[in-house]
Backbone as a chain_set.jsonl record, in Angstrom:
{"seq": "XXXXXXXXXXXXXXXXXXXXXXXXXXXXXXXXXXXX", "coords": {"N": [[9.752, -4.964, 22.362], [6.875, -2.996, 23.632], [3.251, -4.039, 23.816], [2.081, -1.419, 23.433], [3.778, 0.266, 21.795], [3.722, -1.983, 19.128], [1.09, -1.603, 18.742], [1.056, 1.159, 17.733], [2.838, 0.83, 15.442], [1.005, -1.18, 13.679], [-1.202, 0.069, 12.675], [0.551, 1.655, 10.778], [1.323, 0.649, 8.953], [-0.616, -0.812, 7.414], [-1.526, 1.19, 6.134], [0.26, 2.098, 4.469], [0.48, -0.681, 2.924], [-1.923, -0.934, 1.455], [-1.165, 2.129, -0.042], [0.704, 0.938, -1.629], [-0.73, -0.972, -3.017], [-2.352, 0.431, -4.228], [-0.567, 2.171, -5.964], [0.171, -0.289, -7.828], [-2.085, -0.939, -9.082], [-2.638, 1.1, -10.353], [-0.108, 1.412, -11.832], [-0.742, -0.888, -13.553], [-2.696, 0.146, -14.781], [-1.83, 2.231, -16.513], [-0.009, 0.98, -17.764], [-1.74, -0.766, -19.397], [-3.093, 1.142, -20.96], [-0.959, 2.144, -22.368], [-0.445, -0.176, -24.549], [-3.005, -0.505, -25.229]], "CA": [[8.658, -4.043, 22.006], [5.701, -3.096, 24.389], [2.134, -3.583, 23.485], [1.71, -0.052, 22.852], [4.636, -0.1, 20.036], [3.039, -2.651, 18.237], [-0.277, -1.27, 18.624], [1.341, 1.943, 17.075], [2.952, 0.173, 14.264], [0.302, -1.703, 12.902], [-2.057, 1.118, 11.812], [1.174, 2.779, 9.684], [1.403, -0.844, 8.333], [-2.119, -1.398, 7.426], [-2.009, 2.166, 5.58], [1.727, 1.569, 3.171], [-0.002, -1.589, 2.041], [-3.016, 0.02, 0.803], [-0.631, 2.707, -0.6], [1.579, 0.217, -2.386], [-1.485, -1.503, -3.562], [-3.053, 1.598, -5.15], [0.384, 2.064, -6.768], [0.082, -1.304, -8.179], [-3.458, -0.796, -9.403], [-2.274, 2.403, -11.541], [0.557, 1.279, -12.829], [-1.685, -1.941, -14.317], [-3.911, 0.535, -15.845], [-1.224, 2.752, -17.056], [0.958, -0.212, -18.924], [-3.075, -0.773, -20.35], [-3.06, 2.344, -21.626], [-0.278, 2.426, -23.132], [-0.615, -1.26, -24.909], [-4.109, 0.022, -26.141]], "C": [[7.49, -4.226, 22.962], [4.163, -2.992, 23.491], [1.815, -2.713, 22.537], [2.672, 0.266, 21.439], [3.912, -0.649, 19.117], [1.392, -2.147, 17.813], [-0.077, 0.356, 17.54], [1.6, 1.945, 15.656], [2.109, 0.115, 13.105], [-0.636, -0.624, 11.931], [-1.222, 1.311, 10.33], [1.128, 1.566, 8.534], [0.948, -1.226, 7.074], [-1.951, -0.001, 6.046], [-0.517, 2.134, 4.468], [0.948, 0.501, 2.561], [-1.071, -1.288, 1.251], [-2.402, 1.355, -0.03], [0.499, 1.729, -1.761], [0.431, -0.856, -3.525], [-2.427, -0.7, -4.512], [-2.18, 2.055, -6.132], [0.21, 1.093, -7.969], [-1.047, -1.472, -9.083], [-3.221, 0.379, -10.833], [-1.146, 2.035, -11.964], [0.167, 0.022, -13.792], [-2.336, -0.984, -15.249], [-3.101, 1.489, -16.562], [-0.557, 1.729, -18.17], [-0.697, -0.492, -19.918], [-2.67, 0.223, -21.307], [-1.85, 2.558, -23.055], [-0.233, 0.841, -24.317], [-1.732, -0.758, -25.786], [-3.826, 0.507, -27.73]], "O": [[7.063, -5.36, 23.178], [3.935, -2.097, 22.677], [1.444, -2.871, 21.374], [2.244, 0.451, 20.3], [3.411, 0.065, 18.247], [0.77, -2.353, 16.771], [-0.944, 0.643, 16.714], [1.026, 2.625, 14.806], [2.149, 0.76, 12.057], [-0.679, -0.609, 10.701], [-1.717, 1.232, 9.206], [0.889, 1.77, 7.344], [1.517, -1.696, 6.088], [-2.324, -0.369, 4.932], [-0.945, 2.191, 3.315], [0.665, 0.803, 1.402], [-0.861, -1.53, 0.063], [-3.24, 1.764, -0.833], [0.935, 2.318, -2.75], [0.8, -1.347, -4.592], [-3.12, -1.195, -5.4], [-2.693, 2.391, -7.2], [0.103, 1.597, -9.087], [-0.852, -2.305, -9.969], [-3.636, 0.304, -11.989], [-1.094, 2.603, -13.055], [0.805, -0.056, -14.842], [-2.51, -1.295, -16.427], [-3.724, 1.767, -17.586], [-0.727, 1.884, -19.38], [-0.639, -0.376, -21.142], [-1.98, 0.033, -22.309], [-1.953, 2.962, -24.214], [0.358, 1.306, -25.292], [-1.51, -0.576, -26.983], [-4.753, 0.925, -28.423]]}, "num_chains": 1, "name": "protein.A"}
């Protein structure tokens, strides 16, 4: 992999984890919800 690959990568990376973590976040407050 050159540089530029990796430099490409990382962004999409950076932005799934923050999507998997907002997932994660709503389904916490959903299982709440429903527990309530």
């Amino acid at each position: 992999m050159t540089m530029q690959d990796i430099a490409a990568v990382k962004p999409s990376c950076a932005r799934i984890d923050k999507q998997i973590a907002t997932l994660k976040q709503e389904k916490s407050q959903n299982n709440q919800r429903l527990l309530a």
